[in-house]
C-alpha positions as a LaTeX table, in Angstrom:
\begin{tabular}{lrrr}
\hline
Residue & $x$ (\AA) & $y$ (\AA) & $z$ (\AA) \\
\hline
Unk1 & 9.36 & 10.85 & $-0.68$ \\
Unk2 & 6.35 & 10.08 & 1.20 \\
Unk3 & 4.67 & 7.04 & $-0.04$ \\
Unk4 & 1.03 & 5.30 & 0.69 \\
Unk5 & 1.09 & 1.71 & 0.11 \\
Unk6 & $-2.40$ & 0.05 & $-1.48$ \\
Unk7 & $-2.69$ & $-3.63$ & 0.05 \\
Unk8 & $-2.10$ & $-5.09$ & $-3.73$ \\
Unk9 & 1.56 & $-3.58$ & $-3.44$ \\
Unk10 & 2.34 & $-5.79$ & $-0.45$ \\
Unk11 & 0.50 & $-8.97$ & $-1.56$ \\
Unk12 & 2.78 & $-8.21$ & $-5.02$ \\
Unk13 & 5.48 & $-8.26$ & $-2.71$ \\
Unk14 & 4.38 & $-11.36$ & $-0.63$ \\
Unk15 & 3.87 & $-13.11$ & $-4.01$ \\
Unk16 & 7.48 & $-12.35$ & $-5.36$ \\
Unk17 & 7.62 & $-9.30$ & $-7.66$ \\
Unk18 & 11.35 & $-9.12$ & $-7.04$ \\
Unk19 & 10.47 & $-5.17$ & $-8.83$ \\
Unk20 & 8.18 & $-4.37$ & $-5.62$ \\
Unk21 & 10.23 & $-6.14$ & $-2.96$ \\
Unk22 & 13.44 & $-4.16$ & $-4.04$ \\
Unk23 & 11.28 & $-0.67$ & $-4.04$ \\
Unk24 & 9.97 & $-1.43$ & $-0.30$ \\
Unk25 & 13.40 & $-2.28$ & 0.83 \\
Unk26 & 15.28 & 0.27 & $-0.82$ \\
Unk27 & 15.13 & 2.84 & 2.32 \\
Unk28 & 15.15 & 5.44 & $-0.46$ \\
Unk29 & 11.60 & 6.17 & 0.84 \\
Unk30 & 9.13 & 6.42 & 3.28 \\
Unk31 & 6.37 & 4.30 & 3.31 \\
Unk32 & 2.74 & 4.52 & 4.67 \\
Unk33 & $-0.51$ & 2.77 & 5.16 \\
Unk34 & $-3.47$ & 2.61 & 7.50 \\
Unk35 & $-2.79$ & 0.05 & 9.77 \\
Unk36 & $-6.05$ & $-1.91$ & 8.92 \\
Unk37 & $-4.10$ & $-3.09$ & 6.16 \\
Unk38 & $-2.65$ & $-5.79$ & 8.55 \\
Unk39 & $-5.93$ & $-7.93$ & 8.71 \\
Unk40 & $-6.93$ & $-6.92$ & 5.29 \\
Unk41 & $-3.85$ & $-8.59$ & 3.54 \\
Unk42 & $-4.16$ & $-11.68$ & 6.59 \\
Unk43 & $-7.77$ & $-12.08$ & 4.91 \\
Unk44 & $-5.85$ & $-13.51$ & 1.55 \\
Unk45 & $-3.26$ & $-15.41$ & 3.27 \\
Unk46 & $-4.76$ & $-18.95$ & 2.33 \\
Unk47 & $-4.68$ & $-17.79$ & $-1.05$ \\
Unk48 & $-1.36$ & $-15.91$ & $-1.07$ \\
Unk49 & 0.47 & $-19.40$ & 0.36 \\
Unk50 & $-1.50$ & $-21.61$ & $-2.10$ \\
Unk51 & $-0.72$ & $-19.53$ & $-5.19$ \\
Unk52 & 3.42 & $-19.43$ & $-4.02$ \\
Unk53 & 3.26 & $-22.63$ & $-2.34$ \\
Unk54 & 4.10 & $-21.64$ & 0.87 \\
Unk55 & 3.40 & $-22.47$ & 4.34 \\
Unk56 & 1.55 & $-20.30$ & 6.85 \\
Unk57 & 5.02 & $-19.72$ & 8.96 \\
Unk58 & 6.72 & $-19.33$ & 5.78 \\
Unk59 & 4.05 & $-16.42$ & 4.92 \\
Unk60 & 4.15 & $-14.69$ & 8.56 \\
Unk61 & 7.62 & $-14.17$ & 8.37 \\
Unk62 & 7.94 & $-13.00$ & 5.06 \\
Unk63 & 4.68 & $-10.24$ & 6.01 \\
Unk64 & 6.39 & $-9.11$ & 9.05 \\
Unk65 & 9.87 & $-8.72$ & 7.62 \\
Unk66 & 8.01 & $-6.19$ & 4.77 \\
Unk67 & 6.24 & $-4.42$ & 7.54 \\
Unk68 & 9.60 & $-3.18$ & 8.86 \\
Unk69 & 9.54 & $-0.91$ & 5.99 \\
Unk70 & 6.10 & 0.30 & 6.38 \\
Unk71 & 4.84 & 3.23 & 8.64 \\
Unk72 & 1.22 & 1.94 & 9.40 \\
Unk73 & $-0.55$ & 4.93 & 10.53 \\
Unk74 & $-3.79$ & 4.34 & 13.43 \\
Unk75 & $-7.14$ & 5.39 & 12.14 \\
Unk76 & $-7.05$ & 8.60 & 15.20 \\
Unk77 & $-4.00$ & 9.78 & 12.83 \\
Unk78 & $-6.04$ & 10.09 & 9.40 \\
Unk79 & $-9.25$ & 10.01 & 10.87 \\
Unk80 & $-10.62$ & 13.64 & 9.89 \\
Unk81 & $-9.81$ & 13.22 & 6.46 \\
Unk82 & $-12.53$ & 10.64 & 5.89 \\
Unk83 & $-14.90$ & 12.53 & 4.73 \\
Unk84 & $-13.19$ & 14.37 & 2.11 \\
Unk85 & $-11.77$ & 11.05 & 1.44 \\
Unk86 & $-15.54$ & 9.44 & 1.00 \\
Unk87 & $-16.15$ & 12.34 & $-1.10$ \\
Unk88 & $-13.53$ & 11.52 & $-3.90$ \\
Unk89 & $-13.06$ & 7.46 & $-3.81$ \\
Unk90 & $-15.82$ & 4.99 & $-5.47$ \\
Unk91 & $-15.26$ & 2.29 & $-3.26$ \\
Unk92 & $-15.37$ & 3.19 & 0.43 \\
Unk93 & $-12.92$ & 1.04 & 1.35 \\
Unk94 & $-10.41$ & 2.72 & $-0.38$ \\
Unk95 & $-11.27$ & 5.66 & 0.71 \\
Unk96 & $-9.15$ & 4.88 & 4.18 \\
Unk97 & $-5.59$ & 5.30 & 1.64 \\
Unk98 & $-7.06$ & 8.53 & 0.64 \\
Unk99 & $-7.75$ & 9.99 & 4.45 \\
Unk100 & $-3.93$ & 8.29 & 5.05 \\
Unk101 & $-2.16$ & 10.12 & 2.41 \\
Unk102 & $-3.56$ & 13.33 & 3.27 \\
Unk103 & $-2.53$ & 12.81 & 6.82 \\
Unk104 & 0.84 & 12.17 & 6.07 \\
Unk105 & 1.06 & 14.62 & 3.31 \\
Unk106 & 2.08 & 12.33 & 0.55 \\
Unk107 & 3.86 & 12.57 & $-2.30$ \\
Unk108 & 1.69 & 9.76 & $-4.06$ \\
Unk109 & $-0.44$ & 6.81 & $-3.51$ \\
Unk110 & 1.50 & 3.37 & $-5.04$ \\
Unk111 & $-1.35$ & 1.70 & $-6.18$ \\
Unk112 & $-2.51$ & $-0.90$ & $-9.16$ \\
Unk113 & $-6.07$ & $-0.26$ & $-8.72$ \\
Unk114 & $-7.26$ & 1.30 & $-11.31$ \\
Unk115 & $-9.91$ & 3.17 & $-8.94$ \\
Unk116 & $-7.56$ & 5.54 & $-7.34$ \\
Unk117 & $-6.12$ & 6.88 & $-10.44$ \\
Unk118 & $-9.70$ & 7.02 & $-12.58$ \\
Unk119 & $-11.50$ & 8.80 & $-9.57$ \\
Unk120 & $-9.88$ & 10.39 & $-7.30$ \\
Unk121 & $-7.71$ & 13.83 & $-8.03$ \\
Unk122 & $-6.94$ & 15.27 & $-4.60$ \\
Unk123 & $-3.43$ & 12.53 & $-4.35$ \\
Unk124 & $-1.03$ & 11.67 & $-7.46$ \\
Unk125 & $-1.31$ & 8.10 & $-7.89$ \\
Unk126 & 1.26 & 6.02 & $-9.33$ \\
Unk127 & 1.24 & 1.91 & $-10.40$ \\
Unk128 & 4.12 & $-0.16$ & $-9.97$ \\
Unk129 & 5.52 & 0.40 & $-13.45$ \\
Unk130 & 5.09 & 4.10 & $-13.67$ \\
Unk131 & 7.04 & 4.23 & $-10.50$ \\
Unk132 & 10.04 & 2.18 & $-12.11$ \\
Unk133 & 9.72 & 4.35 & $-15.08$ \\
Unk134 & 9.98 & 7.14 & $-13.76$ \\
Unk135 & 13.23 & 6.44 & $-11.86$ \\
Unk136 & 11.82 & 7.08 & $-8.57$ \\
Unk137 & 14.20 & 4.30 & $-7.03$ \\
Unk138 & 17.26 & 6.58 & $-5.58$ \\
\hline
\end{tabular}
């Protein structure tokens, strides 16, 4: 399965849902996101290391050993899907996941924000729990 990450599914897994962690590293999939999620999970690093205790080493090597499981896709790659993207997401932020999964043609967008699912009906969204339930582990 093809599978574009939301940057609250890594900062679950930087803050130690052992449920997320074991779904990135499971190989059973392939994982995706834009590769401006780098600096936009680095924004909440201070708060990531306070809320976990952690150091700033402690949280750079954690980030870049879950990295090795993502595919983070340049903005040239999804780039003329933007505008449909714009079209469908609320927040224009988002709408950078959107242009991604239509690049890579994916399966579904993992995502706790509530904003994907409630908005947007061009890419199957799916939360960390529906994923679980839904046995999409092997």
């Amino acid at each position: 399965m093809r599978i574009v990450l939301d940057a609250n599914i890594i900062i679950a897994g930087l803050m130690g849902s052992k449920g997320t962690i074991v779904i990135l590293t499971s190989q059973n999939h392939s994982f995706y996101a834009p590769k401006k999620i780098v600096d936009e999970i680095r924004k909440y690093k201070k708060e990531i290391c306070e809320f976990i205790n952690q150091t700033s080493e402690e949280f750079e090597i954690d980030y870049k050993a879950l990295l090795i499981f993502i595919n983070l896709i340049d903005f040239v790659e999804y780039e003329k899907f933007m505008d449909k993207a714009k079209e469908v997401i609320r927040d224009v932020k988002d709408a950078d996941y959107i242009a991604c999964g239509l690049a890579v043609k994916a399966d579904f967008i993992w995502s706790n924000d509530k904003d994907f699912k409630d908005i947007q009906q061009i890419i199957a969204v799916k939360t960390t729990e529906q994923f679980i339930e839904e046995g999409k582990l092997n």
